[in-house]
C-alpha positions as CSV (number, residue, x, y, z in Angstrom):
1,X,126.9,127.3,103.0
2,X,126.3,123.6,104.1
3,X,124.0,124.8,106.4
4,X,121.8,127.6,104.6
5,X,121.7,124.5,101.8
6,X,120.1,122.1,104.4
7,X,117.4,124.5,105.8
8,X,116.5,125.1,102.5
9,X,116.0,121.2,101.8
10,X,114.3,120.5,104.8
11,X,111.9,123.8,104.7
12,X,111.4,122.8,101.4
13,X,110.5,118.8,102.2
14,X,108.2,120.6,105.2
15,X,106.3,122.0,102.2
16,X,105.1,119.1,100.9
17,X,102.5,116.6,101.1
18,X,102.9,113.9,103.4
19,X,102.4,111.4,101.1
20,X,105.6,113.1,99.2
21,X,107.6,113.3,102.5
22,X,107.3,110.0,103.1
23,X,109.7,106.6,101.7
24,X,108.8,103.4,100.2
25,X,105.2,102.5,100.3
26,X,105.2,104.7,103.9
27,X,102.9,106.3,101.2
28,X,100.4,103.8,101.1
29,X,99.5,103.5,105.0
30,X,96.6,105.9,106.0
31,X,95.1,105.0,102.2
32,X,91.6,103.9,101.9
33,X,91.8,100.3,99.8
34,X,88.4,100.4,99.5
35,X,87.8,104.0,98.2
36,X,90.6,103.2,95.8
37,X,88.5,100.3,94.5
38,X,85.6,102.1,94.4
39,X,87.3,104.8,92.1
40,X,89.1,102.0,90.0
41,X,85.7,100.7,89.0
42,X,83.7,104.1,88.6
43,X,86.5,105.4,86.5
44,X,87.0,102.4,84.6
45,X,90.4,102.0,84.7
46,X,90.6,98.2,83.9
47,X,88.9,98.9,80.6
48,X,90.4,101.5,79.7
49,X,94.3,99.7,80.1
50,X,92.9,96.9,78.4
51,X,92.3,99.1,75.4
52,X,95.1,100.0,75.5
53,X,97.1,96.9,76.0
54,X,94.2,94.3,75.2
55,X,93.6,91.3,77.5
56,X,92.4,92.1,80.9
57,X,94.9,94.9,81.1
58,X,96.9,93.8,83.9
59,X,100.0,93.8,81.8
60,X,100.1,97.4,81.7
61,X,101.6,97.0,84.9
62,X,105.4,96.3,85.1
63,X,106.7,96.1,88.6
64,X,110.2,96.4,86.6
65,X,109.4,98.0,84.4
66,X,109.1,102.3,84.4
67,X,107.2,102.3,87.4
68,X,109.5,100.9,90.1
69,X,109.3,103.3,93.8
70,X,106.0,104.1,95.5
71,X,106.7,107.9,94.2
72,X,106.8,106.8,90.5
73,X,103.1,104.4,91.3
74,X,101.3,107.6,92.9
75,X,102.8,109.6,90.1
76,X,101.4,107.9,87.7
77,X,97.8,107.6,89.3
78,X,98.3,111.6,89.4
79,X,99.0,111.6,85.5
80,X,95.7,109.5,84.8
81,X,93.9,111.7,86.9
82,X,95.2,114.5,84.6
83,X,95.2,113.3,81.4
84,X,91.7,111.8,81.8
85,X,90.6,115.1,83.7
86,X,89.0,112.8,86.4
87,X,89.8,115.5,89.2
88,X,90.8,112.9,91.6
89,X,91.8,114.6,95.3
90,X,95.0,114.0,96.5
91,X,94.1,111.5,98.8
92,X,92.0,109.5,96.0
93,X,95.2,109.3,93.9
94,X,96.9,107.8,96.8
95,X,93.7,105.3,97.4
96,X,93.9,104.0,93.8
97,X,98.1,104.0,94.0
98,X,97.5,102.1,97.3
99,X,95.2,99.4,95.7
100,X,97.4,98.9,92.7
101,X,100.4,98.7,94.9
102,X,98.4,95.8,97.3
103,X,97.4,93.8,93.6
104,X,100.2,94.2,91.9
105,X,103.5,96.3,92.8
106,X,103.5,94.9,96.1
107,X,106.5,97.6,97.5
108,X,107.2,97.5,100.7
């Protein structure tokens, strides 16, 4: 039973993304920072958190807060993408989690 349950986990894990395979900010590696920031400013992402937090917007981000693993970071990229219907590709979400990790997470 062990067994069946561990081929199971590991063909599923084989199944995903690399970016979901991997641990920490592993995530973040093969990102392109500066496609990231390119997509932060086209989609206006700063002014949009500032309306929705006021100042300069950085305070949407809490490092302690709800967002606190790589996963969670990317995640949310992926929901803004959604919500926003910016039909970001998957490697664009992990560009913009990648810059906001290297400004303001900082996980390692």
């Amino acid at each position: 039973m062990k067994t069946a349950a561990l081929a199971l986990s590991l063909a599923f894990i084989a199944g995903l993304p690399s970016w979901a395979q991997a641990q920490g900010a592993e995530i973040f590696r093969e990102a392109d920072l500066a496609l990231g920031a390119k997509l932060i400013a086209d989609n206006q992402c700063i002014q949009c958190h500032a309306s929705k937090v006021g100042g300069d917007g950085s305070s949407i981000y809490r490092p302690q807060g709800r967002i606190n693993t790589p996963t969670l970071l990317r995640g949310m990229v992926e929901n803004c993408s959604t919500q926003l219907k910016l039909q970001l590709f998957p490697e664009e979400v992990t560009a913009i989690a990648a810059v906001l990790n290297r400004d303001h997470y900082k996980f390692k």
